[in-house]
C-alpha positions as CSV (number, residue, x, y, z in Angstrom):
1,X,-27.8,20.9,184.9
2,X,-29.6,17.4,185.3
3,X,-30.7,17.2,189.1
4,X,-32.2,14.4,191.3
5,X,-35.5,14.4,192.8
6,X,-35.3,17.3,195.9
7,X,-36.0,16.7,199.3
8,X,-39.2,19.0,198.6
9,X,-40.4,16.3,195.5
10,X,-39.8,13.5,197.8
11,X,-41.7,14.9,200.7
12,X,-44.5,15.7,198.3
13,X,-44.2,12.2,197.1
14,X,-44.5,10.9,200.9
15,X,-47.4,13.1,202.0
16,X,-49.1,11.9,199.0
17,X,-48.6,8.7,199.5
18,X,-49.6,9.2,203.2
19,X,-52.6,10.9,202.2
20,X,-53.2,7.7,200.1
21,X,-53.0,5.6,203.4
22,X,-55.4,7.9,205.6
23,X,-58.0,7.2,202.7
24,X,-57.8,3.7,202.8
25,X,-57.7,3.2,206.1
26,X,-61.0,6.2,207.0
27,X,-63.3,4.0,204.7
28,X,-65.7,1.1,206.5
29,X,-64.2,3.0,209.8
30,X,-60.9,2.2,209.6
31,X,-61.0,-1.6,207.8
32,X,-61.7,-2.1,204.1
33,X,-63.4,-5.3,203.3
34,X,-60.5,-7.8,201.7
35,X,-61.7,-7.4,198.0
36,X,-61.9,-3.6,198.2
37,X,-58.8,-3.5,200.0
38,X,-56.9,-5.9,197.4
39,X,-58.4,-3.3,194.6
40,X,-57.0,-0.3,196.1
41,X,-53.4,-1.9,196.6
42,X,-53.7,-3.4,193.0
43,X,-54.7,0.1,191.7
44,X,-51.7,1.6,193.7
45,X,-49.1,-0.7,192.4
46,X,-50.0,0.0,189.1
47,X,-49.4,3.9,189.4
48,X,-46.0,2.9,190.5
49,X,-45.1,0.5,188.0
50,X,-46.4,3.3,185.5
51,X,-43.9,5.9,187.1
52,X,-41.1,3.4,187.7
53,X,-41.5,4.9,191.3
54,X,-39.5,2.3,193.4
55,X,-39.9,4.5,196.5
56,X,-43.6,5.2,196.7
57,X,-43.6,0.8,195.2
58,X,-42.1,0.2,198.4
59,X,-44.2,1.9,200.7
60,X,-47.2,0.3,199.2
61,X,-45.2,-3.5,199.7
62,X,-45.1,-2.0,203.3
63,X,-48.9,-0.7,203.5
64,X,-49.5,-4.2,201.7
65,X,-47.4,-6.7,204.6
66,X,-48.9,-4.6,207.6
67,X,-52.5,-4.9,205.9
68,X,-52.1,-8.8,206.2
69,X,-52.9,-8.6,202.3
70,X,-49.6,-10.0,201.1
71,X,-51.3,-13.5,200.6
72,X,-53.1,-12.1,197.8
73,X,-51.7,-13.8,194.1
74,X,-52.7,-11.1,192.4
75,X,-50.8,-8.3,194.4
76,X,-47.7,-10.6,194.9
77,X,-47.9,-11.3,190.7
78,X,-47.9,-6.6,190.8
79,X,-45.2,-6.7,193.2
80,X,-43.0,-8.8,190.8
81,X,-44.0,-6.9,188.0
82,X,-43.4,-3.4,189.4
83,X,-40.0,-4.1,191.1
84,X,-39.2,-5.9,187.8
85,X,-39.9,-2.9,185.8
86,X,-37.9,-0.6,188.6
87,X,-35.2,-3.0,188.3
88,X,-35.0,-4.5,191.5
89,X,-34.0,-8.2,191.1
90,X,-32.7,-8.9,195.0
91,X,-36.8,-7.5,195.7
92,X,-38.6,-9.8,192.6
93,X,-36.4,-12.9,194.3
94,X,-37.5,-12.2,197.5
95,X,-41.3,-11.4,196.7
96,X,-41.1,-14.2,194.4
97,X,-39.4,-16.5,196.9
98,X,-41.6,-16.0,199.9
99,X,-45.2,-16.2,197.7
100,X,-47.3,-18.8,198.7
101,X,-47.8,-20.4,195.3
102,X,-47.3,-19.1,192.0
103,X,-49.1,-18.9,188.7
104,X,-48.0,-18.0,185.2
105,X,-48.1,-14.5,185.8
106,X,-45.2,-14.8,188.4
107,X,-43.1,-16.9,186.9
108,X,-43.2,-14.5,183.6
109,X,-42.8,-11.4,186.1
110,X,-39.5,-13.0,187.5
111,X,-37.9,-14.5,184.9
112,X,-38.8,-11.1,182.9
113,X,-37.2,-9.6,185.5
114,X,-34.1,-11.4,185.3
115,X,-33.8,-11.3,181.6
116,X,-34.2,-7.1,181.1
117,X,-31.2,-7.5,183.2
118,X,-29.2,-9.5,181.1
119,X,-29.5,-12.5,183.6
120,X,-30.0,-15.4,181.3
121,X,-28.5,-18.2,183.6
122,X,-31.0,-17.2,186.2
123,X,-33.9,-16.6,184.3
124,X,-33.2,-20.6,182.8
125,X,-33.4,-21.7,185.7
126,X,-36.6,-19.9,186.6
127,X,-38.0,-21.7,183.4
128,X,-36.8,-25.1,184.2
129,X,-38.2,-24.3,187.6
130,X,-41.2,-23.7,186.2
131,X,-41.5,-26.6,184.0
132,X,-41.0,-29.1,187.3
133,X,-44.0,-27.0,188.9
134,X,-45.9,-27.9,186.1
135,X,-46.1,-24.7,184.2
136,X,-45.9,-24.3,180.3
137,X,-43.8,-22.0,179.2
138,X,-44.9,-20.2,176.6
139,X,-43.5,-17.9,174.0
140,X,-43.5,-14.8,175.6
141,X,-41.4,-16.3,178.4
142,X,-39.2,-18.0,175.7
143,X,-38.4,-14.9,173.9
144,X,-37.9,-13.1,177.1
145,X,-35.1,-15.8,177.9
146,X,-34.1,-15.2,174.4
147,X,-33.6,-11.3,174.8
148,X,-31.3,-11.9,177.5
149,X,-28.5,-13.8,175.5
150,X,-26.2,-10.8,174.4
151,X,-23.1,-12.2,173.8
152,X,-21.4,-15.4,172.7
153,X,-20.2,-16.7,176.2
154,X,-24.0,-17.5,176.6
155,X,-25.2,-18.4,173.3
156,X,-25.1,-22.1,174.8
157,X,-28.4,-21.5,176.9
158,X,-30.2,-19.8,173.5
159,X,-29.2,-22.8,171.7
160,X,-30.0,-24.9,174.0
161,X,-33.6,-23.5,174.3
162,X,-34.0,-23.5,170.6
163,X,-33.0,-27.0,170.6
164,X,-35.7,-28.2,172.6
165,X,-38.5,-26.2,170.7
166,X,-37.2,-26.8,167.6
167,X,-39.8,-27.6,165.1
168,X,-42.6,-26.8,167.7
169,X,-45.8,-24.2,167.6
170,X,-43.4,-21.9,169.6
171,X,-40.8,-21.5,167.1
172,X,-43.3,-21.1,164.5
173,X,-44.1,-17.5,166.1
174,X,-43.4,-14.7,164.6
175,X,-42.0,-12.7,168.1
176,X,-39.7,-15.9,168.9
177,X,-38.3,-16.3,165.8
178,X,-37.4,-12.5,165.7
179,X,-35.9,-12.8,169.5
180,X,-33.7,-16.3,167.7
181,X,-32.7,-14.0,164.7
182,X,-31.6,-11.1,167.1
183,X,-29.9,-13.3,169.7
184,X,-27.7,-14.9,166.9
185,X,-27.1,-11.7,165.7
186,X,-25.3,-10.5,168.8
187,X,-23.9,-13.8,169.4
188,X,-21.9,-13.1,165.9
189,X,-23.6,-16.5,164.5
190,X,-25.2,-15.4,161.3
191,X,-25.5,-18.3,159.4
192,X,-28.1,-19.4,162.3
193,X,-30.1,-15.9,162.3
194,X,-30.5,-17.2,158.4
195,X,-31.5,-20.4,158.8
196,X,-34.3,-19.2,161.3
197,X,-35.2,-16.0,159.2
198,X,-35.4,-18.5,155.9
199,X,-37.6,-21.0,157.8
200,X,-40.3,-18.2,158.5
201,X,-43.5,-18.6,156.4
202,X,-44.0,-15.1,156.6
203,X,-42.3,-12.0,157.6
204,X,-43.2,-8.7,159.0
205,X,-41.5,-5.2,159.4
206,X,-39.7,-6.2,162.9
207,X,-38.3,-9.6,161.6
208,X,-37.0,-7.6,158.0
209,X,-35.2,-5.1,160.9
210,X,-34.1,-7.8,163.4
211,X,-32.5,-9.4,159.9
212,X,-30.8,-6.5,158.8
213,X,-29.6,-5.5,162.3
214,X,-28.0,-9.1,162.4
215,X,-26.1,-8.4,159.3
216,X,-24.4,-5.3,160.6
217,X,-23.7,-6.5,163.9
218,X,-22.0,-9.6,162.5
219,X,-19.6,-7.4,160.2
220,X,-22.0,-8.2,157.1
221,X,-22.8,-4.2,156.7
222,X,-21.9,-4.2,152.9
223,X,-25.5,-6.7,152.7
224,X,-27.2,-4.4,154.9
225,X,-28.5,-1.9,151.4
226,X,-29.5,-4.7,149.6
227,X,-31.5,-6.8,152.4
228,X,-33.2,-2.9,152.7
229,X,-34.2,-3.0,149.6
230,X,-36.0,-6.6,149.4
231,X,-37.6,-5.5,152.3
232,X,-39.0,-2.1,150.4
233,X,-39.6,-3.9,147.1
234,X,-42.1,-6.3,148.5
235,X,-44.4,-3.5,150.1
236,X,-43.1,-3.1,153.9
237,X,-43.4,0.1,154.9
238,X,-40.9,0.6,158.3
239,X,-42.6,2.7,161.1
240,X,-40.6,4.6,163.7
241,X,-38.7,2.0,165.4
242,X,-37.8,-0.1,162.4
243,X,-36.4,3.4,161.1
244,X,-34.2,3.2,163.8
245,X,-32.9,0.3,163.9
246,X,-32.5,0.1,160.2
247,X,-30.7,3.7,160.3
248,X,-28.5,2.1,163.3
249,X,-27.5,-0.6,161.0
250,X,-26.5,1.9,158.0
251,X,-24.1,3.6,160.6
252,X,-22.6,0.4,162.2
253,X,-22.2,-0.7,157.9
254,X,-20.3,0.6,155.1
255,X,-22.6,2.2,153.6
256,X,-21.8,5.3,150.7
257,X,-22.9,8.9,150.3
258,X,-25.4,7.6,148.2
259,X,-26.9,4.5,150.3
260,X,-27.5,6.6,153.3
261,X,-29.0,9.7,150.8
262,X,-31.2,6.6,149.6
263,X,-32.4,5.3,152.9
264,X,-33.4,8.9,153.8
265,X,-35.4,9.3,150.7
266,X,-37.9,6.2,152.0
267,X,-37.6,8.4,155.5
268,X,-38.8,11.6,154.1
269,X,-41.7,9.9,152.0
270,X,-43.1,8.0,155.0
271,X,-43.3,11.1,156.9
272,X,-41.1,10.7,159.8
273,X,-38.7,13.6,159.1
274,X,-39.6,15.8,162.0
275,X,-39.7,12.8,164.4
276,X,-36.6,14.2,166.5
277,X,-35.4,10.0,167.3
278,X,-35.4,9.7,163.5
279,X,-33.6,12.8,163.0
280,X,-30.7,11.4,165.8
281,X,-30.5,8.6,163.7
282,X,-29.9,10.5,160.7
283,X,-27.5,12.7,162.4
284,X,-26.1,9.4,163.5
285,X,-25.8,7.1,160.4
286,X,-24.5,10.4,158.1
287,X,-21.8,10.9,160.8
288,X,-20.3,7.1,161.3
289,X,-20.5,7.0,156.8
290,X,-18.3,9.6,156.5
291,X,-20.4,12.6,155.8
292,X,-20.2,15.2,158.4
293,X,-21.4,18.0,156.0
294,X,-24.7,15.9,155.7
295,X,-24.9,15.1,159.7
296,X,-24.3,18.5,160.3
297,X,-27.2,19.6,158.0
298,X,-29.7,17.5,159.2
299,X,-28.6,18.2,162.5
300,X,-29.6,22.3,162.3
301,X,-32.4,21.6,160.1
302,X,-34.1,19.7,162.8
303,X,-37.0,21.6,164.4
304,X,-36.5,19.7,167.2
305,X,-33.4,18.5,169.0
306,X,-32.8,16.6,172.5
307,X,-30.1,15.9,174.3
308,X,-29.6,12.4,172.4
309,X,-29.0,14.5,169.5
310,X,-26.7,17.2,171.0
311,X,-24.3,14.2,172.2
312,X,-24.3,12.5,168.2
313,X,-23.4,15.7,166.7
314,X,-20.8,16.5,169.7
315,X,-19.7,12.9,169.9
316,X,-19.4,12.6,165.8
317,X,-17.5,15.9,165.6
318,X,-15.2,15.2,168.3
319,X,-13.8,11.8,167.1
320,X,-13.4,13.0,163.2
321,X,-11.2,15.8,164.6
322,X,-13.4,18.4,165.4
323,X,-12.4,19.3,169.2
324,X,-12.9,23.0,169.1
325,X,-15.8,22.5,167.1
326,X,-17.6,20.1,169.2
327,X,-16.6,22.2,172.3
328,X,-18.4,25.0,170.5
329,X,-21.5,23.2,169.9
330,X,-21.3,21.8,173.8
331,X,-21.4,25.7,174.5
332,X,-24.2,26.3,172.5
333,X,-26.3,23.4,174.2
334,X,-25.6,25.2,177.2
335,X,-26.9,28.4,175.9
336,X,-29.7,27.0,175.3
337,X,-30.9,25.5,178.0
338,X,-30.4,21.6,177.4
339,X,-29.5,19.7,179.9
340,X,-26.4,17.5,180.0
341,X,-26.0,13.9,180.7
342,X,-23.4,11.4,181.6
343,X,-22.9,11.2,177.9
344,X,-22.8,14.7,177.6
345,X,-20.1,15.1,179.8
346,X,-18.0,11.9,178.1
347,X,-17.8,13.4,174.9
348,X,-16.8,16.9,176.1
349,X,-14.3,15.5,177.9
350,X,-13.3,13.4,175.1
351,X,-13.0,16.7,172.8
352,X,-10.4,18.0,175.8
353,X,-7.3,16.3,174.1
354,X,-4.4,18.2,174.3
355,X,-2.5,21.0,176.3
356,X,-4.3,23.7,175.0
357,X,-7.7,22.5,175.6
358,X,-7.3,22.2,179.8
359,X,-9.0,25.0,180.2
360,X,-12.5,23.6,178.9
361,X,-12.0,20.6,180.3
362,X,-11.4,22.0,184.0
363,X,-14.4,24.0,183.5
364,X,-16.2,20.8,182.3
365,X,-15.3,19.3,185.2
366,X,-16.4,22.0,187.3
367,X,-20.3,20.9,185.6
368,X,-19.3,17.8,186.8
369,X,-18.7,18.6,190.6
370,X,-21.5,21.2,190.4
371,X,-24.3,18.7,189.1
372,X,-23.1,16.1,191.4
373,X,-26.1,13.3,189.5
374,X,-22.9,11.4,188.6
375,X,-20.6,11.2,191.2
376,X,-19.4,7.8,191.2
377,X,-20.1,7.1,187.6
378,X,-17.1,5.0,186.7
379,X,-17.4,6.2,182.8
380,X,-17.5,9.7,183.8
381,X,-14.8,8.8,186.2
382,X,-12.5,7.1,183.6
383,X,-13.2,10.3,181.2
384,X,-11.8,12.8,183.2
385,X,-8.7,10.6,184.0
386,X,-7.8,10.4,180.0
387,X,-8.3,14.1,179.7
388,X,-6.3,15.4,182.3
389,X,-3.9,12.4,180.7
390,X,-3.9,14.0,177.5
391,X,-3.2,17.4,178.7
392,X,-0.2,16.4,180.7
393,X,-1.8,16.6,184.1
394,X,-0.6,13.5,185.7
395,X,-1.3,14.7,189.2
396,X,-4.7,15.6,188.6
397,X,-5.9,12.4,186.8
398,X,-3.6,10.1,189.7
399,X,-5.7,12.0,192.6
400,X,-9.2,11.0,190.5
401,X,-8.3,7.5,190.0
402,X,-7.2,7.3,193.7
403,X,-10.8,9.2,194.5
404,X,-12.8,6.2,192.2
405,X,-14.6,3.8,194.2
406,X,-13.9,1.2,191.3
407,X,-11.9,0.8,188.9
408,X,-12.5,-1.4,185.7
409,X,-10.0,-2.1,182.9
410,X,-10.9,0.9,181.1
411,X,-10.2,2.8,183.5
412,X,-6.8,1.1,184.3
413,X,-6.1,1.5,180.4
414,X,-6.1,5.3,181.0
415,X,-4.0,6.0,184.1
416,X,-1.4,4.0,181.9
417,X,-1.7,5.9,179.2
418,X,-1.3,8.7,181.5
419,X,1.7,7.9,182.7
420,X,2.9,6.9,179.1
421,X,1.8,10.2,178.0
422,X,4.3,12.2,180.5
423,X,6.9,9.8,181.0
424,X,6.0,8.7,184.6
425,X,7.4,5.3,184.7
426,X,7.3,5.1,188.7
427,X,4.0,5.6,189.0
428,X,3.5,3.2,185.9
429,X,5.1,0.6,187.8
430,X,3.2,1.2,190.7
431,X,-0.7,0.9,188.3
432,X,1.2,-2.5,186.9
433,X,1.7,-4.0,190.2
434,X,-2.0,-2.7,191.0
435,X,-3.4,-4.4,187.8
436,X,-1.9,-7.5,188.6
437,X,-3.3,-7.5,192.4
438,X,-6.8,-6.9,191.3
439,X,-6.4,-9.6,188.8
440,X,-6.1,-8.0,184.8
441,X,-2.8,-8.4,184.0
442,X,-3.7,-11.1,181.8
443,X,-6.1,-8.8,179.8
444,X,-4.8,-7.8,176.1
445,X,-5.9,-4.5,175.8
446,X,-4.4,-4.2,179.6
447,X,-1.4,-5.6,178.2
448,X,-0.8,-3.2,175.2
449,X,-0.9,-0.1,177.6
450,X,1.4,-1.8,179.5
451,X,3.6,-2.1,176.5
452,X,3.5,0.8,175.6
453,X,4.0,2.8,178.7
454,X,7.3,0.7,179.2
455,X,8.2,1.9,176.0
């Protein structure tokens, strides 16, 4: 079972770190000389950031504050940067916000920061922030704006942006125009992924992928062969990545038996067969076509699986019909020796979907209590809630949606099917006047349970 760091680890982490300190402060007798002191802190900060160690990161910002050091640009622009990559926004704004001035390192730390989180409003008005400081922004900083933009209630900010470096040296890039071509693509606005991707002089392996990922995601899958084949015909040879986005495309298209057997050809001949992320996506993209035998296949012909691969061929199983079988192969991970994950636990769960299949389900549960890594994980949460739903056990998936310290409209969605599932109209009346207290009664999903729980 997955476990968090031990008590042990951590204490190792903070005698280390401790040790660290003693070896700073024994040089010179006790004081470092302000460069060699900034070089040990910089060095320090890096380690964490490499790690994504937030808790040794901190107690360096400490070391760092009680050292009188914190002045220093470069160790505030490392601070950004590592809290960034730890995903620590309230820490970047307050390092960022207290910093005595700032160059373009820190203002592409923070509004990086902002955007890996999806924060595109924020990160704008980083930029704009920036601009009245007298900064350039550059590419990297646009296209990091860019990669924030992931659905069409914010498409107004990418648009905007493009707008005012339309025709510029900055559009003209290949990275930008790649970040434009993906952000329309999410933003379901094809038509403007193809103007961009038909204005580009020249294209490489990302912006062919980028291109064909935009045509699946906008419902254009049927396109998404034929754009693969342009791409192969004119002498691009995908590498790992482009594999999997391209192989991600196939599964989210329509593709046929024969398509994905094509697309796995080009896969075998550039090598990349044993590469176990290839060989998820395979498992993947045979699976959502249609051809289970063929996901199957590749799955136990694989030399090496992880537990990415486990959940496709669980997942895959389970929602073409397969419960026992996927509970089967959720055994056999078990047996040998892979370790679950929240999505683990989903699709098992999932698989538990009538009467007869309590039993597992209870007993995945049990995994779930045992490995406590993700109590309070509202999907895992909102899982177990629709099983014991669909086995009849009202009682049971009442006390876990009365134990969840949140509750989203999925969730909601399955305590009413719950009910609708064993005839418990009291209680369903008591979730509807609930839903309509925290404000989703207006939701039409929310509404269709509703629906059909009253009837």
């Amino acid at each position: 079972m997955l476990k968090s760091d031990s008590e042990a680890e951590v204490c190792k982490k903070r005698r280390r770190f401790r040790g660290s300190n003693r070896s700073i402060e024994s040089r010179e007798g006790g004081r470092l000389g302000s460069h060699s002191l900034i070089h040990v802190c910089a060095s320090l900060l890096r380690s964490c950031t490499k790690k994504k160690d937030l808790l040794e990161g901190r107690r360096a910002h400490s070391f760092i504050i009680s050292s009188c050091a914190d002045h220093s640009l470069l160790l505030c622009n490392l601070l950004l940067h590592m809290y960034g990559i730890c995903r620590s926004l309230q820490e970047v704004l307050s390092v960022f916000s207290n910093m005595l001035e700032h160059d373009n390192f820190s203002w592409n730390f923070a509004i990086k920061a902002y955007s890996s989180r999806g924060e595109c409003v924020m990160a704008l008005q980083l930029a704009k922030n920036m601009e009245i400081q007298g900064c350039l922004i550059d590419k990297y900083i646009f296209a990091s704006i860019l990669s924030a933009v992931k659905h069409r209630s914010d498409v107004g900010i990418g648009l905007f942006l493009h707008s005012c470096f339309y025709r510029t040296e900055i559009c003209e890039d290949s990275a930008v125009c790649t970040a434009l071509i993906t952000m329309y693509g999410n933003c379901d606005l094809l038509e403007l992924a193809r103007d961009v991707f038909d204005s580009m002089r020249n294209h490489d392996n990302i912006t062919w992928t980028a291109m064909i990922a935009a045509l699946s995601q906008c419902g254009y899958g049927k396109y998404v062969f034929c754009l693969f084949n342009c791409m192969m015909h004119r002498g691009l040879i995908p590498d790992v990545v482009s594999f999997v986005s391209i192989l991600d495309a196939f599964a989210g298209g329509i593709s046929s038996h024969l398509q994905c057997k094509i697309v796995h050809f080009y896969v075998l001949s550039c090598g990349f067969d044993l590469n176990v992320v290839i060989g998820t996506a395979l498992v993947n993209m045979y699976g959502k076509s249609s051809c289970l035998l063929n996901a199957q296949r590749e799955f136990h012909g694989m030399i090496e699986r992880n537990v990415v691969t486990w959940n496709a061929l669980i997942g895959l199983i389970s929602r073409n019909g397969g419960s026992q079988d996927a509970l089967q192969i959720l055994d056999q991970m078990a047996q040998e020796g892979v370790l679950p994950n929240k999505v683990t636990f989903v699709n098992g769960l999932d698989a538990c979907n009538c009467s007869l299949a309590i039993g597992a389900g209870k007993r995945i549960h049990a995994s779930v209590e045992i490995e406590r890594a993700f109590g309070g994980s509202i999907v895992v949460e909102t899982a177990l809630v629709n099983m014991y739903g669909q086995c009849g056990e009202l009682a049971c998936a009442c006390e876990i949606f009365e134990k969840m310290l949140d509750h989203d409209e999925i969730a909601l969605i399955s305590i009413l099917s719950a009910c609708a599932s064993c005839r418990a109209l009291a209680e369903g009346k008591h979730l509807h006047r609930y839903a309509i207290y925290v404000g989703f009664e207006g939701h039409v999903v929310l509404v269709t349970a509703l629906i059909n729980m009253y009837s």
